[in-house]
SEMI-103759 format. One record per residue (C-alpha): x negated, y negated, z; residue in three letters. Coordinates in Angstrom, 3 decimals. Layout:
<sites>
          x          y          z   senu
          X          Y          Z    ALA
...
</sites>
This chain:
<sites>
          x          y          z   senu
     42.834     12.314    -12.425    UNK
     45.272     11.293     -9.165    UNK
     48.440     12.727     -8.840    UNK
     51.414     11.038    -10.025    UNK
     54.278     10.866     -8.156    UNK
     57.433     10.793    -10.302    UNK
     60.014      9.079     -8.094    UNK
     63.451     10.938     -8.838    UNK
     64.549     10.598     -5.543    UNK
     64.980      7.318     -3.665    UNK
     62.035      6.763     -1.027    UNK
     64.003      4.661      0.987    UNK
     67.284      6.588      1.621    UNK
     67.719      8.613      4.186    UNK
     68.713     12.703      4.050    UNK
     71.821     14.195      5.756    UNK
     71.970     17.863      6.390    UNK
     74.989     19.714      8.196    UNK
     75.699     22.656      8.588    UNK
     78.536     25.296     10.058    UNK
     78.566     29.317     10.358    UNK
     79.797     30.951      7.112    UNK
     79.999     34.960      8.688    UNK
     80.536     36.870      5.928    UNK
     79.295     35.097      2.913    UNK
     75.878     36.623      1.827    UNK
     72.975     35.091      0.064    UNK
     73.080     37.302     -3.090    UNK
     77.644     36.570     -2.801    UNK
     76.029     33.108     -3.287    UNK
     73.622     33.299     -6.046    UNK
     76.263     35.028     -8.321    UNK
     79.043     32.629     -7.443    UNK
     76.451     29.731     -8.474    UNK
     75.950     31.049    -12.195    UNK
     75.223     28.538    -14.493    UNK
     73.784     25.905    -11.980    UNK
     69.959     25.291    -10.541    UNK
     69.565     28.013     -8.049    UNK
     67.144     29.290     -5.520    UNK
     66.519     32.635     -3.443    UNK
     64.295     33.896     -1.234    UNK
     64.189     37.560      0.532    UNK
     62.466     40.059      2.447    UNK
     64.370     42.615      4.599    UNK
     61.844     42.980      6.742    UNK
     62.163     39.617      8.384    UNK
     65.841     40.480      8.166    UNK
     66.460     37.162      6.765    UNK
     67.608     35.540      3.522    UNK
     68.215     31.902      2.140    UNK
     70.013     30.990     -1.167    UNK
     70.826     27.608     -2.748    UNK
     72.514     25.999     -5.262    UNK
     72.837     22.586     -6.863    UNK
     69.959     19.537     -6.408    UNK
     70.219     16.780     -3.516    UNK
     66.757     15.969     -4.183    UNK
     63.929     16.828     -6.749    UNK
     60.129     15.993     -6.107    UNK
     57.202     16.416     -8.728    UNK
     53.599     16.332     -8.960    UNK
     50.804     16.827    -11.039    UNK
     47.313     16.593    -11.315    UNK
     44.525     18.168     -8.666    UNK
     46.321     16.275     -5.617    UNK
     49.639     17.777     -6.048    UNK
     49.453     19.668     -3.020    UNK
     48.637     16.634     -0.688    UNK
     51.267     14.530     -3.056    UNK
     54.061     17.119     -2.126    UNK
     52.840     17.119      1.571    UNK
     53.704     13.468      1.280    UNK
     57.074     13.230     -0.850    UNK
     58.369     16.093      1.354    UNK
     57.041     14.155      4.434    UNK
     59.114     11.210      3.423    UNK
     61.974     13.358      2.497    UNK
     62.457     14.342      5.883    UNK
     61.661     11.393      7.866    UNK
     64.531      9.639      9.800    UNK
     67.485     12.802      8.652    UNK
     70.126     13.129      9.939    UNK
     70.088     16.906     10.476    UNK
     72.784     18.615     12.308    UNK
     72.445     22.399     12.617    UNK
     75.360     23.489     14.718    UNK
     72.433     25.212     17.261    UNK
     70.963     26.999     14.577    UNK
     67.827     26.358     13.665    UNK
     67.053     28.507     10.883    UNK
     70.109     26.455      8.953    UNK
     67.794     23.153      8.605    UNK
     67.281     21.535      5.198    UNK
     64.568     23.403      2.918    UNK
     62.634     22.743      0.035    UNK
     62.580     25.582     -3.033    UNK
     59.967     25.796     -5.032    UNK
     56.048     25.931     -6.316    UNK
     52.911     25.163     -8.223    UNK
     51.055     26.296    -11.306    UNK
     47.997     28.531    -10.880    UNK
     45.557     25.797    -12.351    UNK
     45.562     22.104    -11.446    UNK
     45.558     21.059    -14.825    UNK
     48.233     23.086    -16.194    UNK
     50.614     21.354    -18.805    UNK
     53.863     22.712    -19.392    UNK
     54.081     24.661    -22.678    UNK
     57.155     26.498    -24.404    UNK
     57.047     29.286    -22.145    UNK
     56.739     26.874    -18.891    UNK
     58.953     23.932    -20.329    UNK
     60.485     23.244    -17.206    UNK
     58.141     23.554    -14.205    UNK
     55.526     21.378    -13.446    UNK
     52.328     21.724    -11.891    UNK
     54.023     21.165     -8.457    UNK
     57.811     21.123     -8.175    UNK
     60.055     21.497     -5.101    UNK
     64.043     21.168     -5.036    UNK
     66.153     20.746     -2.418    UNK
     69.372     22.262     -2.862    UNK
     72.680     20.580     -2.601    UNK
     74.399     23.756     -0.743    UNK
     72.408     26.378      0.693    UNK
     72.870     29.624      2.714    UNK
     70.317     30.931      5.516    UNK
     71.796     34.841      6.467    UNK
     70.213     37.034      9.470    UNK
     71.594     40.081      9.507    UNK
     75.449     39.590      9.696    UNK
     75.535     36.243     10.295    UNK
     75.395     33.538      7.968    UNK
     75.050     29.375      8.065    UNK
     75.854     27.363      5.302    UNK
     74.378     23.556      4.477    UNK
     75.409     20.705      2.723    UNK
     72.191     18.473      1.955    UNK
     72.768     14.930      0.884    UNK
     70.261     12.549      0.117    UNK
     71.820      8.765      0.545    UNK
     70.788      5.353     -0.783    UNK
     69.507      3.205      1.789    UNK
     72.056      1.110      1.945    UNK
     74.681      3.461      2.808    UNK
     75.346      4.386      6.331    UNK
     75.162      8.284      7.251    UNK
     77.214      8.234      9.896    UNK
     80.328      6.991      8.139    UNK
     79.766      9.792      6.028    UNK
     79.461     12.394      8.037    UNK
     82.911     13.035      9.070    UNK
     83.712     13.325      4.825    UNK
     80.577     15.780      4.781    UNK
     81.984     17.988      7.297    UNK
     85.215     18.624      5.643    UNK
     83.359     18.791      2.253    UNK
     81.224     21.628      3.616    UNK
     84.408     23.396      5.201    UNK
     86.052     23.321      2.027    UNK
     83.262     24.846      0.270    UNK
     82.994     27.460      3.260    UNK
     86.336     28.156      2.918    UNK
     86.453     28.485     -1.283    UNK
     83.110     30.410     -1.004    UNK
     84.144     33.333      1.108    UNK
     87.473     33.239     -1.243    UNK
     85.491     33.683     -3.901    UNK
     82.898     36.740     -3.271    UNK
     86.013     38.246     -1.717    UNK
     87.875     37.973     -5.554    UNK
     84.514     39.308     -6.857    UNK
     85.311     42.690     -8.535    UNK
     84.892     44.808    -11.346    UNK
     80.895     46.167    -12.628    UNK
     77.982     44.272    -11.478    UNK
     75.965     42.286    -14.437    UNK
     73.645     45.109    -16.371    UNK
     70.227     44.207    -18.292    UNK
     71.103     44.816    -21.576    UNK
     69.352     46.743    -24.230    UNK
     66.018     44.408    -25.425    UNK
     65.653     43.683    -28.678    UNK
     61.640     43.719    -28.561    UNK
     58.924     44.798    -26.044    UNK
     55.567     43.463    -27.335    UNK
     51.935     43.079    -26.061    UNK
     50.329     40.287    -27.620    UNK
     46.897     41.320    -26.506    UNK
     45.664     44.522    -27.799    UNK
     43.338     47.048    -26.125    UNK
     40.079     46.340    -27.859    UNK
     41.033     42.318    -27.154    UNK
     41.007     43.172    -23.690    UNK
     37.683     45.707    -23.382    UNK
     35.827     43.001    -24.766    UNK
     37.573     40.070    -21.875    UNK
     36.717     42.735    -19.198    UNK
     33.167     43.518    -21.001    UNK
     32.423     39.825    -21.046    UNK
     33.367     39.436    -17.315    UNK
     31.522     42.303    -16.229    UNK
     28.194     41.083    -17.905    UNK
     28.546     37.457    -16.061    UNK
     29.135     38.976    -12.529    UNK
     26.020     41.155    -13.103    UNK
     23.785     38.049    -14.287    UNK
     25.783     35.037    -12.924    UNK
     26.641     34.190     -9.139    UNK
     29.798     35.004     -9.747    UNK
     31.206     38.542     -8.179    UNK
     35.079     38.908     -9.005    UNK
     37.244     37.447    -11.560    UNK
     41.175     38.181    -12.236    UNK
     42.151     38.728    -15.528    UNK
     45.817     39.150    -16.554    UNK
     48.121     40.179    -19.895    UNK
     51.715     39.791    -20.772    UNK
     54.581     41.168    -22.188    UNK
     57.204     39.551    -24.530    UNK
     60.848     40.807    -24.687    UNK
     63.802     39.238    -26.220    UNK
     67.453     40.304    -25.758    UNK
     70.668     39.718    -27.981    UNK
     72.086     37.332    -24.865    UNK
     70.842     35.888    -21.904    UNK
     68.632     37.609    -20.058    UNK
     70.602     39.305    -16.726    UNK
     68.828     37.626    -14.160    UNK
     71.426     38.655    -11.282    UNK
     71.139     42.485    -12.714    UNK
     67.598     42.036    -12.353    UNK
     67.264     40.819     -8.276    UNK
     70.032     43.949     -7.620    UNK
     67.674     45.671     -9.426    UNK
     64.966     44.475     -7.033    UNK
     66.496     44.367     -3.732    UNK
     67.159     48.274     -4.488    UNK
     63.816     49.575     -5.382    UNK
     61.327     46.687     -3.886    UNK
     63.173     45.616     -0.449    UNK
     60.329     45.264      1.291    UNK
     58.445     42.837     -0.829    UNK
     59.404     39.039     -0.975    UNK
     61.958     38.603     -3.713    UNK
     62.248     34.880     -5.064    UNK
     64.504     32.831     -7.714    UNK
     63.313     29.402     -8.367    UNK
     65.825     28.516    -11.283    UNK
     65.539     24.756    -11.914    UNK
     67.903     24.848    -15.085    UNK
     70.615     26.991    -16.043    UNK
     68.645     30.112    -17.867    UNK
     65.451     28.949    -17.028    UNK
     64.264     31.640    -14.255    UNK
     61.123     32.015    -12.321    UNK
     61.700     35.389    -10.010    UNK
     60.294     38.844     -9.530    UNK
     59.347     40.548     -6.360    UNK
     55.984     39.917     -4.404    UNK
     54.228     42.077     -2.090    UNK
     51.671     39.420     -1.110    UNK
     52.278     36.776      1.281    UNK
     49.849     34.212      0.399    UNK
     50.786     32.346      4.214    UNK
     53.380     31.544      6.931    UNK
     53.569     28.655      8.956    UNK
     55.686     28.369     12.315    UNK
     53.905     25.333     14.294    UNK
     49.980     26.292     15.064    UNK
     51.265     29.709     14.208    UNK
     49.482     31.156     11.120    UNK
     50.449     34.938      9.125    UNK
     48.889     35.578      5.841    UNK
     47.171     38.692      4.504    UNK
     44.647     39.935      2.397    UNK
     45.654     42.352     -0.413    UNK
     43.621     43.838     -3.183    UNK
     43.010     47.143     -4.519    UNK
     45.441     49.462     -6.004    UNK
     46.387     52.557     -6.682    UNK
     49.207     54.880     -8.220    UNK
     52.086     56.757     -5.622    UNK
     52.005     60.524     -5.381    UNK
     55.017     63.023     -6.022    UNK
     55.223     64.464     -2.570    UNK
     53.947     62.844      0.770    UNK
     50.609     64.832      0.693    UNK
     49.844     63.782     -2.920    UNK
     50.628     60.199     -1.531    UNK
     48.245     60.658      1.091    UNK
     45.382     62.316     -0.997    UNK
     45.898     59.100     -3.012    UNK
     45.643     56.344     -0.353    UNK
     42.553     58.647      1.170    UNK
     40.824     58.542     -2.745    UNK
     41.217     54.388     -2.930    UNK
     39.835     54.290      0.983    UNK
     37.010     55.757     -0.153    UNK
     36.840     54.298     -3.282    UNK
     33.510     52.140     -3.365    UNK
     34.538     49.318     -6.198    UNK
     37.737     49.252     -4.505    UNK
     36.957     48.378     -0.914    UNK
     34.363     46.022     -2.345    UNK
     36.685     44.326     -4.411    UNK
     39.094     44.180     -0.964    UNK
     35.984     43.060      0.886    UNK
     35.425     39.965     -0.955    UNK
     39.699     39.101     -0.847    UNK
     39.092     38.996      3.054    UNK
     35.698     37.892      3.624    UNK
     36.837     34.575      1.378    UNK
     39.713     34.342      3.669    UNK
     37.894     34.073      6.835    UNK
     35.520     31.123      5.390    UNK
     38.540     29.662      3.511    UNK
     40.596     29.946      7.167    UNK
     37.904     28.724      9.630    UNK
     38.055     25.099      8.530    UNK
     41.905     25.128      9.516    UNK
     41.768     27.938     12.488    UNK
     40.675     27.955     16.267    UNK
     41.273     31.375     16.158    UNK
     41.607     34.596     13.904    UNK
     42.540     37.939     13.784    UNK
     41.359     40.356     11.287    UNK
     41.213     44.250     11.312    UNK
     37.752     45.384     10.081    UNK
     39.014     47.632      7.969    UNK
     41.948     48.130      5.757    UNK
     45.429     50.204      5.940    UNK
     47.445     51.428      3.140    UNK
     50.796     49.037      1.932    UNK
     52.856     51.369      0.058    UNK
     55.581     50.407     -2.403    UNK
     57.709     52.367     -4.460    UNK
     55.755     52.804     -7.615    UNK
     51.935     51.610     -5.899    UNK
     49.699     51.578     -2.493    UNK
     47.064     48.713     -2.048    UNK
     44.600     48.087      0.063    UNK
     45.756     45.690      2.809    UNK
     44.629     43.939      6.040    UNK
     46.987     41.739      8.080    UNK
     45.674     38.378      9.004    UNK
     47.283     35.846     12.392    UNK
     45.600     32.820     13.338    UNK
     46.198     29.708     15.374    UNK
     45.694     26.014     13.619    UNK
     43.496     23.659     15.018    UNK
     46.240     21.241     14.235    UNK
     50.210     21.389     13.246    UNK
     49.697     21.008      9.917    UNK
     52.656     22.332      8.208    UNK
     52.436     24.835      5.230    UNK
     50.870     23.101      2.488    UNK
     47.519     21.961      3.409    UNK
     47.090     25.781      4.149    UNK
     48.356     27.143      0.654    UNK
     46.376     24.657     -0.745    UNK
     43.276     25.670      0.997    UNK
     43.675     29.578      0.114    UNK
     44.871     29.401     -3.348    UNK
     43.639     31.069     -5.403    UNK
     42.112     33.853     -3.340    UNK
     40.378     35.937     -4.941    UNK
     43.165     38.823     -5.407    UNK
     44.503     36.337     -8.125    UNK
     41.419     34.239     -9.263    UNK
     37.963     35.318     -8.320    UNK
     35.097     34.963     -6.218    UNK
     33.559     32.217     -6.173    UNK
     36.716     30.321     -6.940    UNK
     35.173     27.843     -9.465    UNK
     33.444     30.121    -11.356    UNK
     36.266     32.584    -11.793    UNK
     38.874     29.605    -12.225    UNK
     36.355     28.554    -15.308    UNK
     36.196     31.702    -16.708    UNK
     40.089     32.575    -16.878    UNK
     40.539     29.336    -18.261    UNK
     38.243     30.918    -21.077    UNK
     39.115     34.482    -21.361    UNK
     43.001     34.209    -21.229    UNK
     44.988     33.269    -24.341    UNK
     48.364     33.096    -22.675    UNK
     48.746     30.019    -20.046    UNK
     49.211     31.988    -16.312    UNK
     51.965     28.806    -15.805    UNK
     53.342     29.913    -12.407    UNK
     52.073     33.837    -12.583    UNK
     49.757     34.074     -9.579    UNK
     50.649     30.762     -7.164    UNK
     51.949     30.114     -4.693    UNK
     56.214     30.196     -4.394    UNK
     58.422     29.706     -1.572    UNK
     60.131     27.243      0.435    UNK
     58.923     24.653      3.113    UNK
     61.577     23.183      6.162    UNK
     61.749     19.955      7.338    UNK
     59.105     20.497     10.001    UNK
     57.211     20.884      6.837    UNK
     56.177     24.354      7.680    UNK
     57.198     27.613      5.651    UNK
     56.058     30.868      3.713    UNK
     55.331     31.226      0.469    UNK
     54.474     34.140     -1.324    UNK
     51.937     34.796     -4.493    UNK
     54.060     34.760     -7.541    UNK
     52.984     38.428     -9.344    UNK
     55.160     41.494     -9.908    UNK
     57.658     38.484    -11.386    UNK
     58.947     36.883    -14.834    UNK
     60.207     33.760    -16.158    UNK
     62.868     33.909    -18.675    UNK
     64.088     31.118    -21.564    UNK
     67.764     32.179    -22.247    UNK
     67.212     35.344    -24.259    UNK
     63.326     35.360    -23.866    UNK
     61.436     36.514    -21.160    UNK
     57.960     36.924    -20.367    UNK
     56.071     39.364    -17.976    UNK
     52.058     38.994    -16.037    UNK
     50.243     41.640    -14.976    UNK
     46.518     40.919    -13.536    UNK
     43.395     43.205    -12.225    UNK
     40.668     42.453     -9.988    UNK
     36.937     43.079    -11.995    UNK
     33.780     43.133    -10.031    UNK
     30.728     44.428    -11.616    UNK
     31.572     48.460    -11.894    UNK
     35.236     48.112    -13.514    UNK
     36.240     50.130    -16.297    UNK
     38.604     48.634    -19.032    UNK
     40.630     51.490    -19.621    UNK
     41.001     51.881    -15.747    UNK
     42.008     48.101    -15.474    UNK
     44.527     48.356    -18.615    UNK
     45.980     51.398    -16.862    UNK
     46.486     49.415    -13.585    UNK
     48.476     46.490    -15.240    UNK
     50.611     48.909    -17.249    UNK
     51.429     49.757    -13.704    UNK
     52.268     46.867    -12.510    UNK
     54.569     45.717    -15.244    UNK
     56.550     48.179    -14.356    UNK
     58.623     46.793    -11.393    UNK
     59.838     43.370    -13.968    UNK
     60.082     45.828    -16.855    UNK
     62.680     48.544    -15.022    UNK
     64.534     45.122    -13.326    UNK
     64.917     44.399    -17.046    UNK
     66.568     47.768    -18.242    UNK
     63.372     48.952    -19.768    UNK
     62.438     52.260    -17.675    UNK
     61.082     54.261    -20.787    UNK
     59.628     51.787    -22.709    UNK
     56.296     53.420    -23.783    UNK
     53.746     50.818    -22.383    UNK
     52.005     49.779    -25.939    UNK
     48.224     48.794    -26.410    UNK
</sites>
């Protein structure tokens, strides 16, 4: 089936982005002051660098198996002919928010109402902060029959108005931050013997099928007596999981898409390629030499530097088609987070072409830390085994700027949330020597980052 193009934004006006300095005013200031509209984050404190939005100048949307080439194209055209004027700073140009389901053919369901299989915003005010310093942007998208330019002096004042009232504003904030909130219900729709018998069934096909790894995931309900605390739960976040790449894609009030990634599915500046491979897990020790005694046991671990193996080695064939030139470590290091250590090995390259962002996301997802090995196979047999549409869980998220590159992370240690509802992932790698109850321990782990942002720190982990 081709993509269709649903044309919400006119293809024939023209975009005008400005922006001025805003010192002072930080992205999370901005998210809170921009309650109850559509909203958009994006954070990792190692890059020292932050960008929050708020409000739509332009929505694009795509579905079928072309949506990544159709939003290549509608962002493409977005961008052509702006006006963009960045006061000398680059990192305050115009960018898109947003993401795509795991599988092409995903249909929105009452979990997902709101996303579709590829969906990008571009916010009417946004924020891009570096340290201390901070630029804010007014993106407008005109009809073509208006003239920019006689608009631009109106824009200008607009944006230091809004400047002006912003910093106002997060300097008035005051008083307790935003708390979780006691849930209601914590439940686990899939019970252990359900799951033995998914990873049972995928072990027996890797050992008599070509295929070698498949992803399987589970969720968790919970439901709260108000809105779910989705502020409370990025504090929550940026405290315990700074280093990981923290995301809000919230295209309606109360409809929220966030969590906190540590895997960067790729970054594109120019020719200039970053992405990594990341797969393998295991728990975080008490003390530094129980730490290290753990990260030494999952180095040596055979299943798990196989299952790493086949993450990287899928990489490199998925990569060469796009890359002159690679650089991969031949063996793995240690990524430690605060609750978890995975196998990881970093990955740079240089295009053969200045492609922008999306032609590469599109080539690597899935990898196989998220779908399997080969891809087909393992896309066929989730499609099977799971009860519970993966929507979003597991693809790619992030933002792409008017050169049409950008980064974009792989949507897992996150949550989407319906008002009081929300609705946790949690997936495992199995290759042909995994153990259920060693894979159902290893997602109870890694519910645990959405499930303490949530308020819900001794929650006994049901099966």
């Amino acid at each position: 089936m081709a993509a269709v193009e649903i044309p919400v934004t006119n293809p024939y006006g023209r975009l005008v982005s400005i922006s001025q300095p805003c010192d002072g005013l930080t992205a999370r200031g901005l998210l809170r002051l921009a309650q109850g509209q559509e909203r958009f984050y994006w954070e990792n404190r190692r890059d020292d660098f932050a960008l929050a939005g708020f409000g739509m100048a332009a929505e694009l949307v795509a579905w079928g198996p072309d949506r990544f080439d159709s939003m290549r194209r509608q962002a493409e055209s977005l961008f052509a002919g702006a006006s963009i004027q960045q006061n000398g700073q680059a990192l305050a140009g115009p960018r898109l928010f947003g993401g795509f389901a795991f599988q092409d053919d995903f249909v929105p369901d009452n979990t997902w109402t709101v996303y579709a299989p590829a969906y990008f915003i571009l916010p009417h005010y946004q924020l891009a902060q570096v340290g201390d310093s901070a630029w804010l942007t007014i993106n407008v998208h005109l009809p073509a029959d208006e003239d920019p330019e006689e608009l631009i002096p109106q824009l200008r004042e607009a944006l230091a108005t809004r400047a002006e009232s912003l910093l106002a504003e997060q300097a008035r904030m005051s008083g307790p931050e935003d708390t979780a909130g006691e849930p209601l219900d914590v439940n686990y729709p899939m019970p252990y013997r359900t799951w033995e018998k998914s990873i049972t069934d995928a072990i027996h096909r890797i050992r008599t099928t070509a295929l070698q790894k498949v992803v399987l995931s589970r969720v968790a309900e919970i439901r709260f007596a108000d809105h779910v605390q989705v502020d409370a739960a990025l504090d929550y976040l940026g405290e315990h999981y700074a280093d990981c790449y923290r995301f809000l894609f919230e295209p309606r009030p109360h409809h929220a898409f966030y969590g906190a990634t540590p895997e960067l599915l790729a970054q594109v500046e120019g020719r200039r390629l970053t992405t990594m491979g990341l797969a393998g897990s295991i728990r975080r020790g008490q003390t530094p030499e129980e730490d290290a005694a753990y990260a030494q046991q999952i180095l040596n671990d055979p299943k798990e530097r196989h299952e790493h193996a086949l993450v990287v080695e899928t990489l490199r064939e998925r990569l060469d088609e796009l890359a002159e030139q690679l650089t991969i470590s031949d063996t793995p290091g240690i990524l430690q987070l605060s609750n978890i250590q995975h196998l990881y090995t970093p990955v740079q390259g240089v295009l053969k072409e200045d492609l922008g962002v999306l032609p590469v996301i599109e080539q690597l997802h899935p990898t196989p830390a998220l779908g399997g090995k080969p891809r087909d196979l393992a896309l066929a047999f989730i499609r099977h085994a799971e009860p519970v549409p993966r929507g979003w869980y597991g693809a790619p998220i992030g933002w792409v700027d008017a050169n049409l590159d950008g980064m974009f992370g792989v949507a897992i240690r996150s949550a989407v949330s319906q008002d009081r509802r929300v609705w946790l992932y949690a997936g495992v790698g199995i290759v042909a020597d995994s153990v259920p109850q060693k894979e159902w321990d290893e997602t109870a782990l890694k519910f645990r980052p959405m499930l303490g942002a949530l308020g819900i720190r001794d929650q006994a982990l049901v099966r």
